[in-house]
Structures are given as structure tokens and as C-alpha cells.
N, C-alpha and C positions, 0 to 999 in steps of 0.2 A: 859830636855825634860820630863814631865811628863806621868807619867806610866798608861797605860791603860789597861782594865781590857776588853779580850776578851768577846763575847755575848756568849750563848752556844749556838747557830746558827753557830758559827766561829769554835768554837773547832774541831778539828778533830775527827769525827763517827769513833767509835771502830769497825772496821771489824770483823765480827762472825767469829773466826776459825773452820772450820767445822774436825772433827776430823774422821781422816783415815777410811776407811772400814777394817774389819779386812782383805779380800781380800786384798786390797792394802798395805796393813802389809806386810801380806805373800810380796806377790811379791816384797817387799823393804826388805827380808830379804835376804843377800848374802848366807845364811845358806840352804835358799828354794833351790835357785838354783842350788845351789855343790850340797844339795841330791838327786835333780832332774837328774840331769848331771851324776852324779854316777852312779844311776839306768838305764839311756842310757848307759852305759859303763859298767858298771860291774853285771849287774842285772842277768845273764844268771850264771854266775859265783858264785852268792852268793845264785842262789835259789830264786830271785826276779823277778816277770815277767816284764820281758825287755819290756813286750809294755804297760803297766803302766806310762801312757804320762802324763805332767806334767797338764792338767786339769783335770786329774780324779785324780790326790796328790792335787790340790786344793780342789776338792770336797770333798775329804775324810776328808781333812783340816777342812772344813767349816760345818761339819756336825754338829750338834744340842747334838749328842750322841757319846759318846767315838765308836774311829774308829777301827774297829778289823783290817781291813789294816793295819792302822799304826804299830799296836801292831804286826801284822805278819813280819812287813818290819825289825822292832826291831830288833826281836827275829831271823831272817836270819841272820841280820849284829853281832848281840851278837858272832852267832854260828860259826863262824869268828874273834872271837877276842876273847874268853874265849876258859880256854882248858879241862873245863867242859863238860863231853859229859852227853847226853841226857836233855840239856836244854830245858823245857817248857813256854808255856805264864803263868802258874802259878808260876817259881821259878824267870822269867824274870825279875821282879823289883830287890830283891835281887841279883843276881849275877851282873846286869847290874851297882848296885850301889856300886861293889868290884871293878870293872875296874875303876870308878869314883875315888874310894880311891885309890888306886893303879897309878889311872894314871894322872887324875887331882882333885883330894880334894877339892881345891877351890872352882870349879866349880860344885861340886855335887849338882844336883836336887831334889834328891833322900832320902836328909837328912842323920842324925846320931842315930837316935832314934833305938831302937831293931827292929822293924817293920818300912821298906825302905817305902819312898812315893810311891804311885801308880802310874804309867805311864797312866794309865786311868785317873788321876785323877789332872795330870799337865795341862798347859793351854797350846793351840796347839802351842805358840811358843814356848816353852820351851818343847815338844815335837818333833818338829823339829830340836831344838838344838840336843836334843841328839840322834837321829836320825844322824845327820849332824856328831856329834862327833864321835858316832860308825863308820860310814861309811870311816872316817879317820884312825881311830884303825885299820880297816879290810887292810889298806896297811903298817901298819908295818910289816905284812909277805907274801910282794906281790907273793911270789912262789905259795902260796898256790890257791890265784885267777888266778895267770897265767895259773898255770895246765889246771884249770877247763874253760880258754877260750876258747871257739871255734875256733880260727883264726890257720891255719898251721904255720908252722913254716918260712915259709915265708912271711908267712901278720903278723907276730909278730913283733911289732915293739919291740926298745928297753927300756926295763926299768930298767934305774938307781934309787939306793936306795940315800936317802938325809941322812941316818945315816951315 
């Protein structure tokens, strides 16, 4: 059977992949959500305003200009997992990128260089990671969020450690 040579009429149209909004990033990031969910949960407890609903963490997200939210939501969760006291948003890159070496190296954002990357100056996903990863550190010593929950000691449910 001889071989024929399609028309490019026949070929198959390369469909335009339209590429994500960064909104629909976020929202496809499982990272968005735990720190969203966190903040419903434990925001009262870390000094984070608990009605900080997850469209105004989108918009902070989305903004054009480094978000001083973000950077405050940080530096609550930091103050919770360092046992550095008087932590500021000026010493926040540095110490936040001693818990990075300390806890996960790998995954530092923050770099190795003598002067840590800027948190201002990451891209809002990689921002939210570490946002997202703080927020995880702060229950390595769930005692210390339990205290500070509101719930009596009847509406406290039970919390088991996975260590």
C-alpha cells in the first residue's frame, strides 16, 4: 500500500495551551490551603487575625507589591518556632533561614550566601511555601498553641503528637 503524505488541512491544529493565572496557581497549590486552614485554626493562638478569610490571603497574594501581611503572618509563625526572643520583620529572613538549615537544608529558599534571600523578594509561591512550612514547625510544640487556644477544657479536643 503506498504511503501518503497527509494535506496540512488534515494535520491535527495545535491547540493553544493557555497558561494558568497566577490565581489558579495559588488555588492549585495544596500548600495555599493548609495555610489557609491553619489560620482558621490556629490564627487566634499564634497572634494571627483568625478572620483573615482565604480571599483577602488571595489578594494579598496577588498584589503587584511585596505584602506586609504576608511578612507579618511570617514573623507570628517564626515567633513560634524560634526560641529567639524579640524577633523583628528586619532580623526575619535571617533567623527564618536558621530553622531552614536546621530543619530542612534542602529545601532552603533563603539561600547560603552571608546575606539570606529576602522574603520580600521570593515569588508569592515560594512564599507560601514557607509560610505553609512555618506553619508546620509551629506544631512541633503543640503545648505551647494549645495554651494559648480559646476552647475550655471541654471543647478541647484531643491532640496526639506523630513524634
Amino acid at each position: 500500500m503506498p504511503s501518503r503524505k497527509r494535506a496540512a488541512d488534515e494535520m491535527e491544529t495545535e491547540v493553544a495551551v493557555e497558561e494558568p493565572s497566577t490565581l489558579q496557581r495559588l488555588r492549585n497549590m495544596w500548600e495555599f490551603a493548609n495555610l489557609a486552614q491553619y489560620i482558621s485554626l490556629f490564627g487566634d493562638a499564634v497572634k494571627i487575625d483568625k478572620d483573615l478569610d482565604i480571599e483577602e490571603l488571595e489578594s494579598e497574594c496577588l498584589k503587584p507589591q511585596p505584602s506586609e501581611k504576608l511578612a507579618q503572618i511570617g514573623l507570628a509563625l517564626l515567633k513560634h518556632v524560634s526560641s529567639h526572643k524579640g524577633l523583628t520583620l528586619e532580623i526575619f529572613d535571617e533567623y527564618t533561614r536558621r530553622q531552614y538549615v536546621a530543619k530542612a537544608p534542602a529545601r532552603n529558599p533563603f539561600g547560603t550566601e552571608e546575606e539570606p534571600a529576602k522574603f520580600y523578594d521570593l515569588d508569592v509561591f515560594t512564599k507560601i511555601r514557607v509560610l505553609q512550612q512555618l506553619s508546620v514547625w509551629t506544631l512541633n510544640n503543640p503545648n505551647s498553641i494549645r495554651e494559648r487556644m480559646a476552647a475550655t477544657d471541654s471543647e478541647q479536643t484531643l491532640w496526639v503528637s506523630s513524634v
